[in-house]
C-alpha positions, -999 to 999 in steps of 0.1 A, spaced: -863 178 780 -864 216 777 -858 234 743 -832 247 757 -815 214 768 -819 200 737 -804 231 716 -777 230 738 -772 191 732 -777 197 691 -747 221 694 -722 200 715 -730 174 687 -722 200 660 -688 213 678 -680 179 679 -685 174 638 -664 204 635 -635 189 658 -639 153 640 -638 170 604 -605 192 615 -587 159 632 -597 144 592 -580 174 572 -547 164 586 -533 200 600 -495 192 617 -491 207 649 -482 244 640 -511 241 617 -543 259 632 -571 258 608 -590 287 599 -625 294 601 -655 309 584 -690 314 593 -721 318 571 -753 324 577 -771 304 551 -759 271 531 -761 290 498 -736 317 503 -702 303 486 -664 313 491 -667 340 467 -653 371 473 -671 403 476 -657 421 448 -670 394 427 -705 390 437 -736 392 421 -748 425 440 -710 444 435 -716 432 395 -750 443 391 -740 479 410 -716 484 378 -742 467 351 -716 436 347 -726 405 341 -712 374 353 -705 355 323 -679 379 314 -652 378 339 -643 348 328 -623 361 295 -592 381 310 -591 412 286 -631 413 284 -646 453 289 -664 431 319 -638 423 336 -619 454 331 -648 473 349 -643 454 385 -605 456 380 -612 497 374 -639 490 403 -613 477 424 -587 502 417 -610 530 428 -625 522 460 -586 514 472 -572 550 461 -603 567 471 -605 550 505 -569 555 509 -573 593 500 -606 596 526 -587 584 553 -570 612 567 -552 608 598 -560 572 604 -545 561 577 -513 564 597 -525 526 611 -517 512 585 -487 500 582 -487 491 538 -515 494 519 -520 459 523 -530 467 556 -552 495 545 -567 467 518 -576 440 546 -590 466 567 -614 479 535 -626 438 545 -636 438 573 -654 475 572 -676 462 543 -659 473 514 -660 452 481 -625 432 477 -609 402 461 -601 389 496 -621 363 520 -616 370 561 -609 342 578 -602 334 619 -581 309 641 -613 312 668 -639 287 657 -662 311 680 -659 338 659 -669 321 631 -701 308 649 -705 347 658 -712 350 624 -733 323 614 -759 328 638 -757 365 648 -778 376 612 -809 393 607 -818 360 589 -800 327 594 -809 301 570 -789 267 576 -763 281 591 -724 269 582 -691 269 594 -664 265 566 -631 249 577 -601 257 554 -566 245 560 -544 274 546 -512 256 549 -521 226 525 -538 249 497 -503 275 497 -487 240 490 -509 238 459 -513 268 451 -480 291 464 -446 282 467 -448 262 500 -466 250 530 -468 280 551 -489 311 547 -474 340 525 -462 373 530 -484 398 514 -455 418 496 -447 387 476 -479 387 455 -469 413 431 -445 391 414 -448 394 378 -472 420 373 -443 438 363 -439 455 396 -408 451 422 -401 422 436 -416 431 469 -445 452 462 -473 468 476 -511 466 468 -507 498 457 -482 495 430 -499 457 416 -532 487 415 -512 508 394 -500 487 375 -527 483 342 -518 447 342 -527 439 377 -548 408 366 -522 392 354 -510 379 389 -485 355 392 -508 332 411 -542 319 400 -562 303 421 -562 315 461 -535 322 488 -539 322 521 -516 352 537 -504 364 566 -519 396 578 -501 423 604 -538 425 623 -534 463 622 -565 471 639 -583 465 670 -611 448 650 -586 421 633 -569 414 665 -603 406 681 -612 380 654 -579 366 649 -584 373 611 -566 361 585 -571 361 548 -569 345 513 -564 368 481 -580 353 446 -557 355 419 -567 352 386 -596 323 383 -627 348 401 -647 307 406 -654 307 449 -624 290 464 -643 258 471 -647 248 437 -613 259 428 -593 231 458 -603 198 471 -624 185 496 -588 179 514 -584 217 516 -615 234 525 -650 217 543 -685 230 553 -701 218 584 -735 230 583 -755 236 614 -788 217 623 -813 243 629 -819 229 663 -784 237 678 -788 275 662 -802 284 700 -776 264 716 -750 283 698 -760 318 713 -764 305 745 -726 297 740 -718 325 724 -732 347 755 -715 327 779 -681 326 764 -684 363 759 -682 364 722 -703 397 720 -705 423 698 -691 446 714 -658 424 720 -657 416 686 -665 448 674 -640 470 699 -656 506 697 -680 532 695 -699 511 669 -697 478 681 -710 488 719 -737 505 698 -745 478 677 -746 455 712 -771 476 727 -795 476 697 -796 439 699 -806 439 733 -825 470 736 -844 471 703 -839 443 680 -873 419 683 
């Protein structure tokens, strides 16, 4: 049997874990789970804005995030604060995309910029995009998180939330904006701690090619898998045999860069793989 063959084989048995553990998690019909890919077993549901590397760019350390009113803390809320207004303000014209600044905020995600939110998608091949297209792939993962369930638990009800709803009680308006929860001096005191899974317009041509969703931390900054159950979020790591099979699929099924990166910059990005990367 070829290397090949068997990678391919390893992978069918991995999609196969992944369909077994979402038939396990109980999702109802209108349910679709959501997916995320990593690239190695260590990374955790953490997000970006509370990192080790976006701490140690300010000189915070982690042990103080933990006590809301701490000068620690109150450096990444100021962190966050900035890069929102200043992105907003570099914009320009394309900030006319956006639709409410909670657009403008998801799209900050998925261009790289430090946030309290995790990106998610309803395309378990996007996810495996992820998890294997890295300079470095190191057990490779695909977290499975059923949004619906943790809302229940963690929101007001089984169904993903509107974005406008999460100023409540931050003494803001009853619908509100990122913006005014940001300018608000208060904004960690949210009305919800631990993570909620919203709804996003998909404002971009980027979002709509990943099917992205996201979840917004509240006030406990802990990754989201240690703050829900087993019943609400699950990793299915990949063996490193089925890593090849999973490009192969990915290549086949057309999950390229450059369709998951619409643009200029994905199509460049797509050739430097195949022209250049070893």
């Amino acid at each position: 049997m070829t290397a090949t063959r068997e990678s391919r084989i390893a992978f069918a048995e991995f999609m196969l874990e992944i369909e077994s553990t979402v038939n396990e998690m109980g999702f109802l019909d209108h349910e679709p789970p959501w997916f995320r890919g990593h690239s190695a077993s260590s990374h955790t549901l953490l997000p970006s804005l509370m990192r080790e590397s976006t701490l140690r760019s300010i000189g915070v350390g982690r042990d103080g995030l933990f006590e809301k009113g701490s000068v620690d803390r109150h450096r990444v809320l100021r962190l966050e604060s900035d890069l929102f207004f200043d992105f907003q303000l570099r914009l320009g014209r394309e900030r006319s995309e956006f639709a409410s600044c909670w657009d403008t905020l998801f799209a900050m995600r998925h261009f790289g910029l430090p946030t309290r939110t995790l990106d998610w998608t309803e395309t378990v091949g996007v996810a495996i995009y992820f998890a294997v297209n890295a300079p470095k792939v190191d057990e490779p993962s695909i977290w499975i998180l059923h949004p619906y369930l943790m809302n229940q638990f963690h929101w007001v009800a089984r169904d993903t939330a509107m974005p406008k709803y999460l100023g409540q009680g931050v003494g803001t308006p009853a619908l509100s904006d990122y913006d005014d929860i940001l300018g608000h001096w208060k904004h960690d005191d949210l009305v919800f701690k631990g993570p909620v899974a919203v709804c996003p317009s998909r404002a971009n041509a980027r979002m709509q090619a990943q099917t992205g969703s996201f979840t917004v931390h509240g006030t406990d900054w802990r990754p989201l898998e240690q703050q829900v159950g087993s019943d609400v979020v699950r990793r299915v790591t990949m063996p490193s045999a089925a890593v090849e099979g999973a490009r192969l699929f990915l290549t086949e099924a057309g999950l390229t860069t450059r369709v998951l990166f619409p643009g200029i910059d994905g199509l460049a990005q797509e050739m430097r793989e195949r022209f250049v990367s070893p």
